[in-house]
N, C-alpha and C positions, 0 to 999 in steps of 0.2 A: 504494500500500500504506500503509497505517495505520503511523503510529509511536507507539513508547509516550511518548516526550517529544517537546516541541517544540523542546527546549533540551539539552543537554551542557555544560558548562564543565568545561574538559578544561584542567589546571593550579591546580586549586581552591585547594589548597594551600599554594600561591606568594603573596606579597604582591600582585598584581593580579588575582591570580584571586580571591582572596580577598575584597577590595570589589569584583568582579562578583559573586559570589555573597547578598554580602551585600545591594547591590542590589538583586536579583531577590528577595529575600528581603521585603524589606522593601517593594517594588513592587507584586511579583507576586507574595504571598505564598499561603498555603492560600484556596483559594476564588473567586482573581481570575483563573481562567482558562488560567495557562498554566502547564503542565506540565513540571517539566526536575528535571533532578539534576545530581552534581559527580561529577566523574571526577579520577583520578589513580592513580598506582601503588602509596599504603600506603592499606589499609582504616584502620588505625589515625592516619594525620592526619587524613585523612577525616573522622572520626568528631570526633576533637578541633576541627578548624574549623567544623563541624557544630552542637555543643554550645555554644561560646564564643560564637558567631554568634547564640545563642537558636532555633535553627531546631528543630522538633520533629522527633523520628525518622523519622517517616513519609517524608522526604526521602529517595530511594532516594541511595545510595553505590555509584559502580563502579569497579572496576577493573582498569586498565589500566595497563603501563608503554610511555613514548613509543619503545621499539624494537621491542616484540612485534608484528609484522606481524597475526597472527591475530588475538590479542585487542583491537589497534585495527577490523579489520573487525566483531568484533561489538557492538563499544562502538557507532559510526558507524551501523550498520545500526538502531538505537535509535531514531534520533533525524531528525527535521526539518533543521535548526543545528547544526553545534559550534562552541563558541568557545575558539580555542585563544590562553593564556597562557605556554606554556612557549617560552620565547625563550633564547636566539639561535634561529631558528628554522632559520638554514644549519646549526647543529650538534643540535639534537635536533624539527625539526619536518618534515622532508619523509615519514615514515611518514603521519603522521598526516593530511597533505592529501593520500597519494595514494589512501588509504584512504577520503577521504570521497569525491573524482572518481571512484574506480570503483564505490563503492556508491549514490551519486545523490542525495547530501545534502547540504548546502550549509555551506559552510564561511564563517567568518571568524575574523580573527587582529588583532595589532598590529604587525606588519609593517615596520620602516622599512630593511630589506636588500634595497637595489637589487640588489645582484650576486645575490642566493639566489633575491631573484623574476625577474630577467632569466633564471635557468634552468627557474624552475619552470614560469614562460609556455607555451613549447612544449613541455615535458612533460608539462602536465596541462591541457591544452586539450582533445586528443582525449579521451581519457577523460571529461572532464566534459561537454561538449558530448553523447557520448552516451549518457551516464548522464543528464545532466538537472542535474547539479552546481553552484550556482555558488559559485565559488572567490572570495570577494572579501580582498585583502589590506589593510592599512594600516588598521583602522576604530578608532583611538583618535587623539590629538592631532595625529600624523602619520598619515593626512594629510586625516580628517574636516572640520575647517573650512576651511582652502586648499583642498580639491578643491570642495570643493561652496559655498564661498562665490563662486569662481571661476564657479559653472555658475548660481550664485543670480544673480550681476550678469550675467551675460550674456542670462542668462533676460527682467531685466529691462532690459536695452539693446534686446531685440526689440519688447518693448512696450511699449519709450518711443519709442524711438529708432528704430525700424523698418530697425537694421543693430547686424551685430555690432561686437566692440569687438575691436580687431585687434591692441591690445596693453595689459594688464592686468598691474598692478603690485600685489604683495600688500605690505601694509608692518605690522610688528606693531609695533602701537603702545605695547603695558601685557600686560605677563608676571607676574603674580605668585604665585613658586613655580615646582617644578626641575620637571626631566625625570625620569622614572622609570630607576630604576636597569638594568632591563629593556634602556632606549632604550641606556645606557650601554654596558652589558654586549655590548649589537650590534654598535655602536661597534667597539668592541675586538675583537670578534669578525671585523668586514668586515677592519680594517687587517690584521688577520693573514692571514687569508685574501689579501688584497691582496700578501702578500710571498710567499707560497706560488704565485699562479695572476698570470702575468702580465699577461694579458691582462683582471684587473679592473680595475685602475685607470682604464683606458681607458673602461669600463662605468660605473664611478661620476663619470666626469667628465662622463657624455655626457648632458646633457637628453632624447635621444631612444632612450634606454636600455629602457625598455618599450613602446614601439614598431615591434617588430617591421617591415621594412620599408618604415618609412615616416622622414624625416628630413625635418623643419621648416628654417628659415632659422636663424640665425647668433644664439642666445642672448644676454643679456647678460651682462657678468661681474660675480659678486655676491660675488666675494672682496678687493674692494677700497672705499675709501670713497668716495661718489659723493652728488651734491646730485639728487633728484628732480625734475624739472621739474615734474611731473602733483601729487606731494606740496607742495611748494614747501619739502623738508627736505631737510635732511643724511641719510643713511641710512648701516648699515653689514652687516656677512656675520650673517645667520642661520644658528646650524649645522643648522636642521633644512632648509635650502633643497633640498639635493640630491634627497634623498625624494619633498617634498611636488612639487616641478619635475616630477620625472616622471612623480607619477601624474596631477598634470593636464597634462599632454600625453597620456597613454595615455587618459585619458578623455576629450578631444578627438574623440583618432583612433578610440575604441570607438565614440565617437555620430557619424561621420561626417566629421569637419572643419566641423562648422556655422560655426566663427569662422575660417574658412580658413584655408588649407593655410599662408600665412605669419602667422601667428599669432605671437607673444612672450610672453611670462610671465617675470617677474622677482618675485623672494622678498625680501625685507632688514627690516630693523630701524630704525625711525624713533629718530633722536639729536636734531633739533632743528636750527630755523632758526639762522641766523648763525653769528660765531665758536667759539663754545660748541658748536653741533652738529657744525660740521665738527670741532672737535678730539674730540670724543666719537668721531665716525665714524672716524677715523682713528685712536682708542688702541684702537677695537673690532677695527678690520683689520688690524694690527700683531699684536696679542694672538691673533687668531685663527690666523693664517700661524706665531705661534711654536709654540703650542699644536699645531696641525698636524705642523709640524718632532717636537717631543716626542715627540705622537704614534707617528710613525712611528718611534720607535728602540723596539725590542724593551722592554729592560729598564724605559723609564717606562711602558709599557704594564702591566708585572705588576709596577712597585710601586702603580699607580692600580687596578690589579684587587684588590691584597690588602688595598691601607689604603683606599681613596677609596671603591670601590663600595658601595653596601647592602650588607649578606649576607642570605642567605636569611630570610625571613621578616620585611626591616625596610624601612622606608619615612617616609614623615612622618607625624605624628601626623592625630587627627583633626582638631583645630585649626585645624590648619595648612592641610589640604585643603580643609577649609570655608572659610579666608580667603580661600582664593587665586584669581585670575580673570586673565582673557586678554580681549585685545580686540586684532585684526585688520581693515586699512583694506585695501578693494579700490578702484581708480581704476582704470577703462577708457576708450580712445579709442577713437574711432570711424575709418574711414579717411579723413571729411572734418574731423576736429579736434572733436568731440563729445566728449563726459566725463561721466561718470559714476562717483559715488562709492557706496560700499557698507560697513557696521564687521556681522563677523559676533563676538559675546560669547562667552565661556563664563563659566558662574558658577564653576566651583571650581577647584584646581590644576590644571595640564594635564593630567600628566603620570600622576596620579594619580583624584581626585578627579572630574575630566572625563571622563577614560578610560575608566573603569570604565561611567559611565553611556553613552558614546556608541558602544562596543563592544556592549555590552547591547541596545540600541536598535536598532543596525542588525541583530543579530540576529533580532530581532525583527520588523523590518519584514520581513525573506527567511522568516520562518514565518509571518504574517500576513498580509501586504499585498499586492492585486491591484491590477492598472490596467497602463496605458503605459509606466510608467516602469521596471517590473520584468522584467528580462530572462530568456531561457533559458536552459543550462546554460553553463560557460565559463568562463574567470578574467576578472572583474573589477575595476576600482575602485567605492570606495562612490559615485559622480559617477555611472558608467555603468550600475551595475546596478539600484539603486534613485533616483538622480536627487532631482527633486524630492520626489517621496512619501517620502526621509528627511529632507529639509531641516522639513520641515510637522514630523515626529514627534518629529524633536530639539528644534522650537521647542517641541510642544504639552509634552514629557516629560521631555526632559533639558537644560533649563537653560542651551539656546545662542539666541541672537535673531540672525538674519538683519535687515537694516535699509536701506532706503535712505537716504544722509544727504541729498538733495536733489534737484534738480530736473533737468533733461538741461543742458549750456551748453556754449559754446563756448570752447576752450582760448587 
């Protein structure tokens, strides 16, 4: 059946939906093709982000609020894509995906709540599977470049090296610029959740959390400071490691175990050779274990929610989003001691300025793009569902470079 958009961005709004929108705006503007509007629950922000944005009327406006079961189905029923911004998405987004698994549209989010997608899994599998659906989570900074820089170096361990690579270390080397307030806010949102449902903690610890079924070998621990052999650095805990761990293992296990069923994957933060690195590494894992502690006591939680977080509608300027850049080192071994190194870029802030276009993109490749790599209905990661054919469209469109740094050798 015909839909009238190709696109929805559902949270328009919001500070991140807000540069998706403006994105598409400015990308795919009148005349290039593709077709979509902004959803949300006031006609009248709507219209004010609309205007401020330079977008001409013509740009249809719906709305929707993210609890109206109905009026999510006929929003959904619209559309190709929705791309949903409205986060924490365990407290105001399970309408809205299951809305689009039973209507047969394809969903994607920015997702980094392991616990909310560990239940969404078996909830909206059936339904999407037979609608035609797919469900993909996580397509902004977590966990777009670790999943799929992960599945880019493997890719090319096949056709270098003619074997996979059986344990792969992601190590982020140049962060410039935060996390979006979004990410934050989930944050805060799982811990809580976490003292309510006992049995999440146990889920958020578990690498094999979106794996239904299936459980890998013995992880590494990425909460302490540790010298990389494969890096030849100090490293120390990335907070976004938990996220990104799982979905690539879940998109291992979606495309089969190609890198076999004992596979490894370890996340961290390069500090640096020598003395210098290790004590870096070590004030990082100190720092992070107290922040953790804090974390978890009720009360610093809701004074960081009322004084620390954005509030609605703030974020970094534009400035600052245009400075900012990331760059990620992938190293793999092989099971006879082979290596292979891989740096996947983004050009602007993660969290922000990245996001916006890499959420954008994969949308777009799930209303676009044919071939092998694109799957049938289901919950997916952006690794298993679109695979390589996103890796190609983020390099050709959104400002990330996949790279190999060298040649195949011996460790």
């Amino acid at each position: 059946m015909d839909k009238a958009f190709d696109i929805i961005v559902f949270g328009a709004t919001g500070f991140t939906g807000r540069l998706v929108a403006e994105y598409l705006h400015q990308t795919y503007g009148e005349g290039r093709g593709v077709a979509w509007a902004m959803a949300g629950r006031s006609l009248e922000k709507l219209t004010q982000v609309r205007d401020e944005l330079g977008i001409g009327p013509a740009l249809p406006l719906l709305v929707a609020d993210a609890t109206d079961a109905t009026a999510l189905a006929r929003l959904v029923a619209q559309a190709r894509v929705v791309i949903s911004t409205v986060g924490p998405y365990q407290l105001h987004g399970q309408p809205l995906v299951d809305a689009c698994a039973q209507a047969g549209t394809d969903y994607v989010d920015l997702c980094g709540e392991p616990g909310w997608m560990a239940q969404m899994i078996p909830r909206l599998q059936g339904p999407a599977a037979a609608s035609g659906s797919r469900i993909v989570f996580s397509c902004g900074f977590d966990s777009i470049p670790f999943d799929l820089g992960v599945l880019f170096l493997q890719h090319e361990a096949m056709q270098r090296l003619g074997a996979p690579l059986v344990r792969v270390h992601g190590r982020v080397k140049v962060m410039k610029g935060g996390f979006s307030g979004g990410t934050a806010a989930s944050l805060l949102a799982t811990l809580e959740a976490a003292g309510r449902q006992p049995g999440l903690a146990r889920t958020l610890g578990d690498p094999f959390a979106l794996t239904p079924g299936f459980r890998g070998p013995r992880q590494a621990d990425d909460n302490t400071a540790a010298f990389d052999d494969l890096a030849q650095s100090w490293t120390g805990p990335f907070v976004m490691a938990p996220i990104n761990t799982k979905n690539v293992h879940r998109t291992h296990a979606l495309r089969g175990h190609p890198w076999g069923t004992d596979f490894v994957y370890s996340e961290r933060m390069l500090t640096g050779a020598g003395a210098g690195g290790e004590k870096r590494a070590r004030t990082m894992a100190r720092n992070t274990r107290l922040q953790n502690a804090l974390l978890a006591f009720g009360p610093t939680r809701a004074l960081i929610r009322r004084f620390a977080l954005p509030q609605p509608g703030q974020g970094p300027t534009r400035e600052q989003r245009e400075k900012g850049c990331y760059e990620v080192l992938f190293i793999g071994q092989t099971a006879d001691g082979r290596t292979l190194r891989a740096s996947v870029k983004g050009d602007r802030d993660p969290g922000y300025g990245s996001t916006c276009k890499l959420i954008a993109e994969a949308a777009l490749c799930l209303a676009r793009e044919t071939g092998p790599d694109m799957t049938p209905g289901g919950v997916w990661t952006p690794g298993a569902a679109m695979g390589l054919t996103l890796v190609r469209r983020l390099q050709e469109r959104a400002g990330l470079g996949f790279r190999i740094l060298d040649e195949p050798a011996h460790a």
